[in-house]
N, C-alpha and C positions, 0 to 999 in steps of 0.2 A: 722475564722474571716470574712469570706466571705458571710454568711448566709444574705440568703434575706428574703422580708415577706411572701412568697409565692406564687402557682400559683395563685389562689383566688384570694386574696389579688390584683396580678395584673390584671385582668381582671377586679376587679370592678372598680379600678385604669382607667381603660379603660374608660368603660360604664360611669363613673363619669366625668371623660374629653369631652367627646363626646355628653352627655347628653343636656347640657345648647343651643350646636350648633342644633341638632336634634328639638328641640323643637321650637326652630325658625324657624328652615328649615319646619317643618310640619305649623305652622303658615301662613309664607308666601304662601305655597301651596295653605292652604285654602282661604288666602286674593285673590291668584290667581282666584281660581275656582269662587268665587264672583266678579270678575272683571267687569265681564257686568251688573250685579245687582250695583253697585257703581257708574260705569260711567253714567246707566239711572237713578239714581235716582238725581245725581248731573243736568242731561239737564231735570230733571221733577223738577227743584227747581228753574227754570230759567236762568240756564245757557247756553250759544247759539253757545259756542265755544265746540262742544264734540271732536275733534280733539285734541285740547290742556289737556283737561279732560285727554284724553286717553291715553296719552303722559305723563301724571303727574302722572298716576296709574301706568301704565309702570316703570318710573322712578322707584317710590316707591319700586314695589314689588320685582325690580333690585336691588336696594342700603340695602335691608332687605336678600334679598338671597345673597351677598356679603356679609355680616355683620354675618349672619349666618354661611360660613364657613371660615370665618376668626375665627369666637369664636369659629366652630366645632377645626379647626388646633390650633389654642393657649391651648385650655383648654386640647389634647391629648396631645401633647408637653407638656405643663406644669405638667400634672400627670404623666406621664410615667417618666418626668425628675425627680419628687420627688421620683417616685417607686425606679429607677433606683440607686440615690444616696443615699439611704438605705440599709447601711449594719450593720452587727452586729454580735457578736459573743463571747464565753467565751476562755479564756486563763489559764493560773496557776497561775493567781493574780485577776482576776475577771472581769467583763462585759463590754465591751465597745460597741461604738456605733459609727456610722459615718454619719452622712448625710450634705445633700448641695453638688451642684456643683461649684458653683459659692462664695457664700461664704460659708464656711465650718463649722459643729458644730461637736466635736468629745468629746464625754463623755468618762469617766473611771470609774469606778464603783470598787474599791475593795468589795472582799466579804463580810467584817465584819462587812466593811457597810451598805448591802443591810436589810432592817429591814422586809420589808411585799415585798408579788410579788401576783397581785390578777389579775383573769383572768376572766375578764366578756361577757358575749352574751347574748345579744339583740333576740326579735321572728325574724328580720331580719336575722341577724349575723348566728343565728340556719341555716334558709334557705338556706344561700349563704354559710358554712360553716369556717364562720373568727368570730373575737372577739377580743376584745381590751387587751389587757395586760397593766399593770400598777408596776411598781417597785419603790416600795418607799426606799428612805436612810437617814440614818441621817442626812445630810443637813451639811452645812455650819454653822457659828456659828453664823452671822446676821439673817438668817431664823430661825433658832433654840429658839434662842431670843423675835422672834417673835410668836415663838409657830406654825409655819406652820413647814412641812418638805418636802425635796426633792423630787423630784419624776420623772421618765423615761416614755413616754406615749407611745407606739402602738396603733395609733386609730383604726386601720384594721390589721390584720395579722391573717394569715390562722390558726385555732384553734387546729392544730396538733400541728405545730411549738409553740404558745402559750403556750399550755401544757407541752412540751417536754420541753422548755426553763424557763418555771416555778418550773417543777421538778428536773431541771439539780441546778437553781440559791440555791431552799432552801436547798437542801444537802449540795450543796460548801457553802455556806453562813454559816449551822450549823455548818458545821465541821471547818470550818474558827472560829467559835465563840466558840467550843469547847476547840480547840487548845490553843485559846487565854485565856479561864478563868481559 
């Protein structure tokens, strides 16, 4: 029951947390390196206080390099805690699932129910070795009504695990529907 999405899976987790902070952090750099270029173009515009200019660029490229790793720390925190509070796994009654730390979503899946389990990758997904899994079920009876059906998403998960876990669900699932007919 303990299965996680993989090593993959976390790493991109990573890089995906860290990405939004990085790209500010390289921004600011280069606002830096133009600092002189900024402050003489503001005193060739007629400005006569460059002290204050330079004081105000300053400012800037501080409260952006702050702001940068505050989004680099929130966005690693926040992926690593969703990586983290994903778990999953099959039993003798069928698929569960668990995530959230805070508040909590725990799915159950019997077998009989699970109707399709489809495993997709992206030219990305290829690269980096993960791909989304998708486990449709019969749904509820409001949904059903509605003509839509249920359905369990892995947006990222290492494509070993993906596979394995798609090959484990339609045999329990058939043989769960065998039984039953």
């Amino acid at each position: 029951m303990n299965q996680r999405l993989g090593f993959r899976t976390f790493i991109l987790y990573v890089i995906k947390g860290f990405l939004p902070g990085i790209i500010l952090l390289f921004l600011t750099l280069i606002i830096l390196s133009f600092k002189d270029l900024i402050i003489n173009s503001f005193l060739a515009s007629g400005y006569t206080n460059g002290e204050l200019i330079n004081k105000i660029v300053l400012f800037v490229i501080g409260g952006l390099y702050m702001v940068s790793i505050l989004i680099l720390v929130i966005g690693i925190t926040v992926n690593l805690l969703n990586y983290i509070s994903c778990r999953f796994g099959l039993d003798e009654y069928g698929f569960k699932l668990h995530r959230g730390i805070i508040s909590r979503n725990e799915i159950s899946i019997p077998f009989h129910q699970i109707q399709d389990v489809n495993v997709y990758q992206s030219v990305l997904g290829r690269l980096f070795g993960v791909g989304k899994l998708i486990i449709l079920t019969a749904g509820n009876e409001e949904k059903l009504l509605n003509g839509e059906e249920s359905e369990v998403v892995f947006g990222t998960i290492d494509i070993s695990i993906a596979k394995s876990l798609q090959k484990q669900l339609v045999e329990k699932s058939s043989i769960q529907l065998v039984k039953n007919a």
